[in-house]
C-alpha positions as CSV (number, residue, x, y, z in Angstrom):
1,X,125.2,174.5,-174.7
2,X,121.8,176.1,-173.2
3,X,119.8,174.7,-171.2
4,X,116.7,175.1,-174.5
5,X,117.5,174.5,-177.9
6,X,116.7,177.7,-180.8
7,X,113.4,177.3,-182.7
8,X,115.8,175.8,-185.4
9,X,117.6,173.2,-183.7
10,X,114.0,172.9,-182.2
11,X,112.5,172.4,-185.5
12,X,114.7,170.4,-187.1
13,X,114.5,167.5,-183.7
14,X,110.9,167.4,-184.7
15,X,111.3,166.6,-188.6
16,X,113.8,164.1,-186.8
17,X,111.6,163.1,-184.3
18,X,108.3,162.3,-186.3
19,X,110.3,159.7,-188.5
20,X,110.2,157.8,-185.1
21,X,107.4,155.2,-184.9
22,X,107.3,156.3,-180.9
23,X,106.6,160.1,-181.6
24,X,105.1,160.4,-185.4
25,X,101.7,161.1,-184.3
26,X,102.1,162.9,-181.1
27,X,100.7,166.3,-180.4
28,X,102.6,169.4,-181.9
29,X,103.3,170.9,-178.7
30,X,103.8,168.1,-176.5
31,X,106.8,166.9,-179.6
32,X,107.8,170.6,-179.7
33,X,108.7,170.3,-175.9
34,X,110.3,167.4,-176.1
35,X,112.5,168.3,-178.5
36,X,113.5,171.6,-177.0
37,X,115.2,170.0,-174.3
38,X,116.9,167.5,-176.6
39,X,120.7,167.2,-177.3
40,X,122.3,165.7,-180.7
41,X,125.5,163.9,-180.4
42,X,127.1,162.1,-183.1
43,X,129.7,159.4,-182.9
44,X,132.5,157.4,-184.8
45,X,132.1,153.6,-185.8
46,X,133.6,152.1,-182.6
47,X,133.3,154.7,-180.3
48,X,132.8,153.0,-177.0
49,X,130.1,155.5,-175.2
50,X,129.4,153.8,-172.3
51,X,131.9,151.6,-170.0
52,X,130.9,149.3,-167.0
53,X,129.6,151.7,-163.7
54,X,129.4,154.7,-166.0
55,X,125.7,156.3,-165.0
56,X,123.2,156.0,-167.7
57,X,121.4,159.6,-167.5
58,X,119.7,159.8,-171.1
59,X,117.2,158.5,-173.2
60,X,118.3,158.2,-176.7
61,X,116.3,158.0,-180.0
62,X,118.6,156.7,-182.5
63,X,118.2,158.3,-186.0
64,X,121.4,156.8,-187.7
65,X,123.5,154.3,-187.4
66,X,123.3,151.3,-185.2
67,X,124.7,150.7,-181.1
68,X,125.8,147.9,-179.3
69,X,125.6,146.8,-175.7
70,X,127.7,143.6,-174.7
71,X,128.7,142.3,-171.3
72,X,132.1,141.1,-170.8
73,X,131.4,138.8,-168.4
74,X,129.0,136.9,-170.8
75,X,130.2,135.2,-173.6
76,X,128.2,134.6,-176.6
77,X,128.0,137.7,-178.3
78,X,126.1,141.4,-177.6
79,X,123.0,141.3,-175.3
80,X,121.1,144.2,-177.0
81,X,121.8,146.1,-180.2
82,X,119.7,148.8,-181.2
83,X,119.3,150.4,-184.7
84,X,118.3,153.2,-186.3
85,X,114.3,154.8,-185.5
86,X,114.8,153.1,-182.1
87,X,114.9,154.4,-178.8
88,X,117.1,153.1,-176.2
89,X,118.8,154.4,-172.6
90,X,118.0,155.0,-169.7
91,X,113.6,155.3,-169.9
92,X,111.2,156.3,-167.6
93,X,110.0,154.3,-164.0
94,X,113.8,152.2,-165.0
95,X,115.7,151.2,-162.8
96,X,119.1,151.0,-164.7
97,X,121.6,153.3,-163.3
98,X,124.6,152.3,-164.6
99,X,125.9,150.6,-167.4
100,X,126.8,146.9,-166.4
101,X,128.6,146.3,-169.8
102,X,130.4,148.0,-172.7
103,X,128.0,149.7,-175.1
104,X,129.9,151.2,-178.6
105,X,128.5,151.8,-182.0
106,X,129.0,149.4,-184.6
107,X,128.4,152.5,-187.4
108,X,128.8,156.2,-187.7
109,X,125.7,157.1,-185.7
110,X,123.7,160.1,-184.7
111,X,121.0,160.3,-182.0
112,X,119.1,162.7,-180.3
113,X,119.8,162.6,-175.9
114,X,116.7,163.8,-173.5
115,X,118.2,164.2,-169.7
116,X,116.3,161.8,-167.4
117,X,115.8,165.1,-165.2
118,X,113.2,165.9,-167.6
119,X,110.9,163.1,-167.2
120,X,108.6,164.4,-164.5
121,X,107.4,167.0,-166.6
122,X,107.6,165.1,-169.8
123,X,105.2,162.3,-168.5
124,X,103.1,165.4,-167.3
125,X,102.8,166.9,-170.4
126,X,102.6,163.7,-172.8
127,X,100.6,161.0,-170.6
128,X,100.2,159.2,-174.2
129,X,104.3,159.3,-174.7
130,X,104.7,158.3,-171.4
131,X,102.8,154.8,-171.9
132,X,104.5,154.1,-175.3
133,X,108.2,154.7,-173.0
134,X,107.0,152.2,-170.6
135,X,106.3,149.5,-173.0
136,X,109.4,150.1,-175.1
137,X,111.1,149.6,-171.4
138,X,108.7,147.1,-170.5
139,X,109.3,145.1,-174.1
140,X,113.5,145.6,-173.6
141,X,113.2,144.0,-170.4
142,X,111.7,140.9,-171.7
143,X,113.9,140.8,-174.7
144,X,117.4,141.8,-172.3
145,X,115.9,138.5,-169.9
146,X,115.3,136.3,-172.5
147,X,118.9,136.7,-173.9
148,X,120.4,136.5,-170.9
149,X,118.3,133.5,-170.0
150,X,119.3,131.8,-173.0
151,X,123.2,132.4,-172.8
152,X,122.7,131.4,-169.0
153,X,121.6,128.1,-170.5
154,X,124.4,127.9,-173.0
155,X,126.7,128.1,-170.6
156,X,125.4,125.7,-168.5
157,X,125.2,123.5,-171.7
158,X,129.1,124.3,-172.1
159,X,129.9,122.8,-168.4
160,X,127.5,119.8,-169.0
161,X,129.1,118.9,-172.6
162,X,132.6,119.5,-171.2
163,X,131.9,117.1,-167.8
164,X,130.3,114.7,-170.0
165,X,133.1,114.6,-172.5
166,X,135.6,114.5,-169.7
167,X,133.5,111.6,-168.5
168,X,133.1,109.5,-171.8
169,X,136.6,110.0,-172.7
170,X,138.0,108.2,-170.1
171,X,136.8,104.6,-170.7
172,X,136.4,105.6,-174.8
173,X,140.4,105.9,-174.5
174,X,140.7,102.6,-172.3
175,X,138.5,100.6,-174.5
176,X,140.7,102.3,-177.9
177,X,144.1,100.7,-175.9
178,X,142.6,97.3,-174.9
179,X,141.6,96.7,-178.9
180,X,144.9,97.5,-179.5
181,X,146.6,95.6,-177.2
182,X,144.3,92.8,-178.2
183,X,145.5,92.5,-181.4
184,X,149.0,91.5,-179.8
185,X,148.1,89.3,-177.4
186,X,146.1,87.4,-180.4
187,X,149.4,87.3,-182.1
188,X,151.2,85.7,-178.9
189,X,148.6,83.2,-178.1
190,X,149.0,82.2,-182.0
191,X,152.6,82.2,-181.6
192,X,152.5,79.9,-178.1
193,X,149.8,77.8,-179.3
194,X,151.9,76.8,-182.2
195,X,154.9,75.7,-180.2
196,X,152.6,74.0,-177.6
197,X,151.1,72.0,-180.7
198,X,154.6,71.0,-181.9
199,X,154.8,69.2,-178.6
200,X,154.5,65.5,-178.1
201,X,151.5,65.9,-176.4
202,X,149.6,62.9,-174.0
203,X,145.9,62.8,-173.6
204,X,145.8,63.3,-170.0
205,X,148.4,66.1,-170.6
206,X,146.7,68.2,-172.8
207,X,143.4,67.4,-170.6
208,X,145.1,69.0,-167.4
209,X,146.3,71.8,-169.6
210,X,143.4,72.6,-171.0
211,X,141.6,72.6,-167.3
212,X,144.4,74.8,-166.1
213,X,143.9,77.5,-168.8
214,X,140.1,77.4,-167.9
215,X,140.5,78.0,-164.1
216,X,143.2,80.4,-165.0
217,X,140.9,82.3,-167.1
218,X,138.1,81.9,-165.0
219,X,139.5,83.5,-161.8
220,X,141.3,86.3,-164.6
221,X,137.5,87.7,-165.3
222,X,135.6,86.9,-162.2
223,X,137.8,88.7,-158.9
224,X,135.0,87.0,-156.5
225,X,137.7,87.9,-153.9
226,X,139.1,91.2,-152.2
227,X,141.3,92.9,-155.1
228,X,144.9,91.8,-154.5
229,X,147.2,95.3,-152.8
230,X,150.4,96.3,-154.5
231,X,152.4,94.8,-151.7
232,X,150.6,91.4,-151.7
233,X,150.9,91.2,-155.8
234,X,154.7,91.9,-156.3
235,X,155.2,88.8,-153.4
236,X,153.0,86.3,-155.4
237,X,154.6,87.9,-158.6
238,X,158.1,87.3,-156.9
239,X,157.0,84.1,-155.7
240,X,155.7,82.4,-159.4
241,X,159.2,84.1,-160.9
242,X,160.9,81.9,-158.5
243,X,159.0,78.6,-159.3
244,X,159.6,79.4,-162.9
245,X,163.1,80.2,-162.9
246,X,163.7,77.1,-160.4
247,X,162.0,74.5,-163.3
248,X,163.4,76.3,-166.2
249,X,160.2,78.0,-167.9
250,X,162.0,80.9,-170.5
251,X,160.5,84.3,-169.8
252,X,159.4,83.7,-166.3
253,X,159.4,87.5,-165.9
254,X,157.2,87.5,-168.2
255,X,154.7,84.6,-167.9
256,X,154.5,86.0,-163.6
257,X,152.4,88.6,-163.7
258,X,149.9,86.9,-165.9
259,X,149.7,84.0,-164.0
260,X,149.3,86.1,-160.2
261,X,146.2,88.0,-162.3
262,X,144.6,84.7,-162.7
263,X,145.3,83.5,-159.1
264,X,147.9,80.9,-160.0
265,X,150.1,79.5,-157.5
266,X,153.1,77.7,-157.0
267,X,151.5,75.2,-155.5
268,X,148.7,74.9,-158.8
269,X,151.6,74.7,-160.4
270,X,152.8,71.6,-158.6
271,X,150.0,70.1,-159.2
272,X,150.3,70.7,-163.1
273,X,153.7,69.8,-162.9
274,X,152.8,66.4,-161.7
275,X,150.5,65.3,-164.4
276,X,152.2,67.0,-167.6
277,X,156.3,67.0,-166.9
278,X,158.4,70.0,-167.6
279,X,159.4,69.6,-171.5
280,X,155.7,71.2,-172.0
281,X,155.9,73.8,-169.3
282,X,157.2,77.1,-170.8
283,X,155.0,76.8,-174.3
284,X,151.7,75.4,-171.8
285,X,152.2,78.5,-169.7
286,X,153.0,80.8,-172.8
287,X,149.7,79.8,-174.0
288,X,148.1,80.5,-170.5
289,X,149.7,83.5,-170.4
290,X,148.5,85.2,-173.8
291,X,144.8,83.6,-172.9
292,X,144.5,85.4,-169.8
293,X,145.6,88.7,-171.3
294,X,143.2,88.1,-173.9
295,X,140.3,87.7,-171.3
296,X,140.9,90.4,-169.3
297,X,141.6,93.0,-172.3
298,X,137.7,91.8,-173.2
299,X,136.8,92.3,-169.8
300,X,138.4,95.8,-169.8
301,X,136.2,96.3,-173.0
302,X,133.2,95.2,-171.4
303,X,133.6,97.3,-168.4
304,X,134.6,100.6,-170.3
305,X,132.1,100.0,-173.0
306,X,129.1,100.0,-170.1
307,X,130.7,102.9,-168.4
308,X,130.0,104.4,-171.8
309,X,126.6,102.7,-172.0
310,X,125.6,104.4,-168.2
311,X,126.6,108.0,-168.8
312,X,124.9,107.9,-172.2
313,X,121.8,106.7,-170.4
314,X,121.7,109.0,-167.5
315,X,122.3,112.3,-169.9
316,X,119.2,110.7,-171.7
317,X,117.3,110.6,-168.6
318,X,118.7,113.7,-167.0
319,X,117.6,115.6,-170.1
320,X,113.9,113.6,-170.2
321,X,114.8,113.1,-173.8
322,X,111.6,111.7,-175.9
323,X,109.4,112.6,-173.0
324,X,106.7,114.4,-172.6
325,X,107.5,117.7,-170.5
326,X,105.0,117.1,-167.1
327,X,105.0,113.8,-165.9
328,X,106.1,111.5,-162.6
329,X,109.8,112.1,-161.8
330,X,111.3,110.1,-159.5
331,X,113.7,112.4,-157.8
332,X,116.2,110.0,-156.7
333,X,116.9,108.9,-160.0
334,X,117.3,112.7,-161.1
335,X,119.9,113.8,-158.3
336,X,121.7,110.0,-159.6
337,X,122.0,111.2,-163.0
338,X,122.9,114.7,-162.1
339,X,125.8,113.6,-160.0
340,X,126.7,111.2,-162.2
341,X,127.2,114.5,-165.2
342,X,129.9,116.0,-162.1
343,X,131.6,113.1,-161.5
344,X,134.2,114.8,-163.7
345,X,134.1,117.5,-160.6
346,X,133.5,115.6,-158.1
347,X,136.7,113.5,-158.3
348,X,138.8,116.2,-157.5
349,X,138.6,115.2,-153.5
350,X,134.5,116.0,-153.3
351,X,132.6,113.4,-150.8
352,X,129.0,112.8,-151.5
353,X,126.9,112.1,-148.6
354,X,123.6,110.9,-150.0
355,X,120.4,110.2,-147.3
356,X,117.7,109.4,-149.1
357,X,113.8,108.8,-147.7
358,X,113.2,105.4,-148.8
359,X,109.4,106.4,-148.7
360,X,109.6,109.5,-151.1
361,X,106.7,109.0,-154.2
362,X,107.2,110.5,-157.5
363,X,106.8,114.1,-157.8
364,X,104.6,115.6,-160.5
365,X,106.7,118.0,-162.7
366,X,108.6,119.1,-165.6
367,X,111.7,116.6,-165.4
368,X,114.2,118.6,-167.6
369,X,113.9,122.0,-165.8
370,X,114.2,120.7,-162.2
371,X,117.2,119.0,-163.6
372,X,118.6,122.7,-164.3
373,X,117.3,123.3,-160.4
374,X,119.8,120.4,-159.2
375,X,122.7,121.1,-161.6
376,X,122.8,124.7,-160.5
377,X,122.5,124.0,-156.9
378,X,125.2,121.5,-157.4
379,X,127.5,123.3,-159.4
380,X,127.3,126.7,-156.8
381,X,128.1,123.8,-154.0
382,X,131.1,122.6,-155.5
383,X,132.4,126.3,-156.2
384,X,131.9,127.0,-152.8
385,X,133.9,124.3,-151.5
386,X,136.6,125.0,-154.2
387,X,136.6,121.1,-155.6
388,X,137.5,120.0,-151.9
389,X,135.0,119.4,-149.1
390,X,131.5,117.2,-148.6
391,X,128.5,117.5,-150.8
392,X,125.3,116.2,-149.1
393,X,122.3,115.4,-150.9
394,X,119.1,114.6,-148.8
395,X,115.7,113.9,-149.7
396,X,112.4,113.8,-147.0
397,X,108.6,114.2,-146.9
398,X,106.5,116.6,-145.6
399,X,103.1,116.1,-145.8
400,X,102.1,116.6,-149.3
401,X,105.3,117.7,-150.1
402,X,108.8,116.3,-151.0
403,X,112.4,118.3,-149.6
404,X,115.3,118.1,-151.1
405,X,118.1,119.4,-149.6
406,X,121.6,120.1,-151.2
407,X,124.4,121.3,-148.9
408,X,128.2,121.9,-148.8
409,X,130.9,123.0,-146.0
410,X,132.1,126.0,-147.5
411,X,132.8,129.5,-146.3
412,X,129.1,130.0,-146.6
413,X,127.2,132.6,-147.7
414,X,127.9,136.1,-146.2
415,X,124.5,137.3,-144.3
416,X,124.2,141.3,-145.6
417,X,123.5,138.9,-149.4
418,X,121.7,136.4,-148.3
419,X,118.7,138.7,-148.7
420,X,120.1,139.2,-152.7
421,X,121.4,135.7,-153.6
422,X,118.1,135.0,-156.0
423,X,118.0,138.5,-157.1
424,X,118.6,138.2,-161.1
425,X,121.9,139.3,-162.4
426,X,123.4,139.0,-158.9
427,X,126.5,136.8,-158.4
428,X,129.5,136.9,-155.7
429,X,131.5,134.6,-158.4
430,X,134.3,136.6,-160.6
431,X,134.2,138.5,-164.1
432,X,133.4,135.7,-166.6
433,X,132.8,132.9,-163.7
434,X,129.1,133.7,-163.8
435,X,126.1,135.6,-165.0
436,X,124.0,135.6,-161.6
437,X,121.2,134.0,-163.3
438,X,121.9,130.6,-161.9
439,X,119.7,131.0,-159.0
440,X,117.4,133.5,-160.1
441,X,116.4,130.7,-162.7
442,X,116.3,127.8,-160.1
443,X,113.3,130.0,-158.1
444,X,111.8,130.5,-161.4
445,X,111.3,126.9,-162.2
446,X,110.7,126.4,-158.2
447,X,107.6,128.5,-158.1
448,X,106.6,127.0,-161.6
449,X,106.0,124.1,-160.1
450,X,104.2,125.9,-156.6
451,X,107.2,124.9,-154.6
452,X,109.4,127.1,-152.5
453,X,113.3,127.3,-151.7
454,X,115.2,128.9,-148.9
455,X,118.6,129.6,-147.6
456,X,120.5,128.4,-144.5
457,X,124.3,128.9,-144.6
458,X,126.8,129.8,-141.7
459,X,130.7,129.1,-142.4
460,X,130.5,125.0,-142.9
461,X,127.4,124.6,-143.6
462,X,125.5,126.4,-146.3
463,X,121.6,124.1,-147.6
464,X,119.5,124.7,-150.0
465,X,116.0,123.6,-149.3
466,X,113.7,122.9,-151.8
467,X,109.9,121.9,-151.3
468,X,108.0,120.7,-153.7
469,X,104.4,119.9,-153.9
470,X,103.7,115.9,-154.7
471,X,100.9,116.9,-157.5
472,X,100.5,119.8,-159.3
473,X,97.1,121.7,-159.3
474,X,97.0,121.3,-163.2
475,X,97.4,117.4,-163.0
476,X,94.9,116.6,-159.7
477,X,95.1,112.3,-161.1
478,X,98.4,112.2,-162.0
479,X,99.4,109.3,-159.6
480,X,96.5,107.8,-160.5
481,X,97.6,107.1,-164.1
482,X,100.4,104.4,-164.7
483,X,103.5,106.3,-167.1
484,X,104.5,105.1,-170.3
485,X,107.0,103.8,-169.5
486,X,104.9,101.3,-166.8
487,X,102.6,100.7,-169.1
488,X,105.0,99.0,-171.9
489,X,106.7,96.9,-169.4
């Protein structure tokens, strides 16, 4: 088509143009050139206009219809949509380029298209259009970050909901078997208490069996000692069978394995022997038997049920839930709780080398987003070391300041984008592995609170170093005051 439109077409882009809130009141001549160089296009519903690395050459004012931009490395829906009397593309003093997603209408649309070659003279020309283009682009920006900031948090949301599920549903499924289990070893004891009752039973008898079931249960819940190995179980499990067996007690297959948990021996049994006779034996240590199942099945409860109780507690405090925003954090207590979220991860064959400065005070900050500073740096570290490798985790003072460093031995990070690495939007991790806002939002919250971070990595050994100022300028007496928490204690 030429390179001007007719006074027609030209005509015509201006009725089109002054139903636009950006150009309705703008000079006659100044619209008049603008829409000379202009270009209408009209497209399909679902015609895809834009792919990823496609260049982005033209500013378009929308004047039906409605377009989409979505990324397909980011889940959670379109980034940007734009409808109809809006102007979108490429705008003047931007820096996009290319398209980094997929953009497509979502109705029949038509729009007019100004070639970025023309905004030297347009800004020229129309100083007043000029300043409404930057704001538009100044106004997407914060929108397009916002957006982006908030799927980066979904996601992270995602991983954390996902380790912590992974995490509680490990002892929630133990705890689930053990009540199960104890409903059958209830039923046993039942059972073997019966036939021990039917038994012509002596005082000191039933005295020495009712010590004997004590001590067994005793040593069944309290494991003082090294836990038994494999090896050194099966031989006092092979050993009891033989005592059994040799004095006739039904089931010694059975009754064995019990009996080794509780630290019984042939020789205890001796002893036993001695005082009660053998006619008792098998229901007396059919009863044992069931009781010690029984106490370590509510041990097993016990134990799983805190495990639950701990990981409910630290996503509490990792997330500074019911507290106010600034306050004292102890930052030990914060890289506990965050490590404890990734032990999920971390089992995978991930060693945590932890030196922390016994000396370090509280810090002055907001809790819950230096939380999102550790989780990130975390998460990037175990990436790195594909699930296999050494995490450290120091801490230190420095002057008025506290460091905390958090390291892996990777591959490192390349040094031509170690220059890039907090840029936003920038991520060496695959289509849909990352958004590259990760970092870019840890130096955010870094600089909120005046601190600074910095980058040392080499293949095997890649640290993040983070300083953060003690108080913050805002909050001069902050250590001065006692916390909540200290108060009600």
């Amino acid at each position: 088509m030429s390179e001007l439109q007719s006074p027609t077409e030209t005509a015509r882009f201006v009725a089109d143009l002054r139903k636009i809130q950006t150009f309705v009141d703008l000079p006659d001549d100044e619209i008049e050139w603008v829409a000379q160089r202009m270009e209408e296009v009209k497209y399909p519903a679902g015609f895809i206009y834009g792919r990823p690395g496609d260049p982005i050459d033209y500013m378009v004012v929308l004047l039906e219809g409605e377009l989409q931009f979505g990324r397909p490395d980011v889940l959670g829906g379109p980034i940007l949509t734009a409808t109809a009397g809006e102007v979108t593309g490429t705008l003047p003093f931007s820096r996009l380029t290319n398209f980094r997603g997929i953009a497509r209408t979502v109705l029949p649309s038509r729009a007019l298209m100004l070639h970025k070659k023309y905004f030297p003279d347009m800004l020229q020309r129309s100083p007043q259009l000029g300043q409404r283009l930057v704001a538009l682009m100044s106004d997407r920006i914060r929108d397009v970050t916002r957006m982006e900031t908030q799927q980066d948090k979904l996601a992270a949301l995602g991983k954390l909901s996902a380790g912590l599920a992974h995490e509680l549903n490990n002892p929630a499924a133990a705890a689930r078997r053990a009540a199960q289990s104890l409903t059958g070893a209830m039923d046993n004891v039942r059972s073997a208490s019966i036939k021990f009752l039917q038994q012509p039973v002596s005082d000191p008898q039933r005295d020495a069996i009712l010590q004997f079931e004590r001590d067994a249960a005793k040593n069944a819940t309290s494991h003082t000692g090294a836990p038994l190995d494999p090896l050194e179980r099966s031989d006092r499990e092979d050993a009891l069978t033989t005592w059994l067996e040799e004095h006739d007690v039904k089931e010694a297959w059975n009754i064995a394995p019990m009996l080794a948990e509780a630290e019984v021996t042939p020789e205890k049994l001796e002893t036993l022997v001695a005082t009660t006779g053998t006619p008792i034996l098998t229901p007396a240590l059919k009863r044992v038997a069931s009781i010690v199942t029984i106490f370590g099945l509510i041990q097993e409860i016990d134990n799983t049920t805190r495990r639950i109780t701990d990981l409910v507690t630290a996503i509490k405090r990792y997330s500074y839930m019911d507290q106010s925003a600034m306050q004292e954090i102890d930052l030990h207590e914060d890289l506990e709780n965050t490590l404890k979220i990734f032990g999920h991860r971390l089992k995978t064959g991930i060693t945590v080398v932890r030196r922390y400065a016994p000396d370090l005070p509280r810090v002055c900050g907001y809790g819950g987003e230096l939380n999102q500073v550790w989780t990130n740096l975390i998460d990037n570290a175990i990436d790195a070391m594909k699930g296999k490798g050494e995490l450290t985790v120091y801490t230190s003072r420095e002057l008025d300041n506290a460091i905390v460093e958090i390291g892996d031995n990777g591959p490192g990070v390349a040094p031509e984008i170690q220059s890039r690495i907090f840029d936003p939007f920038f991520t060496t991790k695959k289509v849909g592995e990352g958004t590259g806002l990760g970092l870019d939002t840890v130096m955010r919250i870094i600089r909120k609170h005046h601190g600074s971070i910095e980058l040392r990595s080499k293949p095997g050994n890649t640290c993040f170093r983070v300083r953060l100022p003690l108080q913050q300028p805002k909050f001069p007496n902050v250590h001065q005051e006692k916390t909540t928490d200290e108060l009600n204690a």
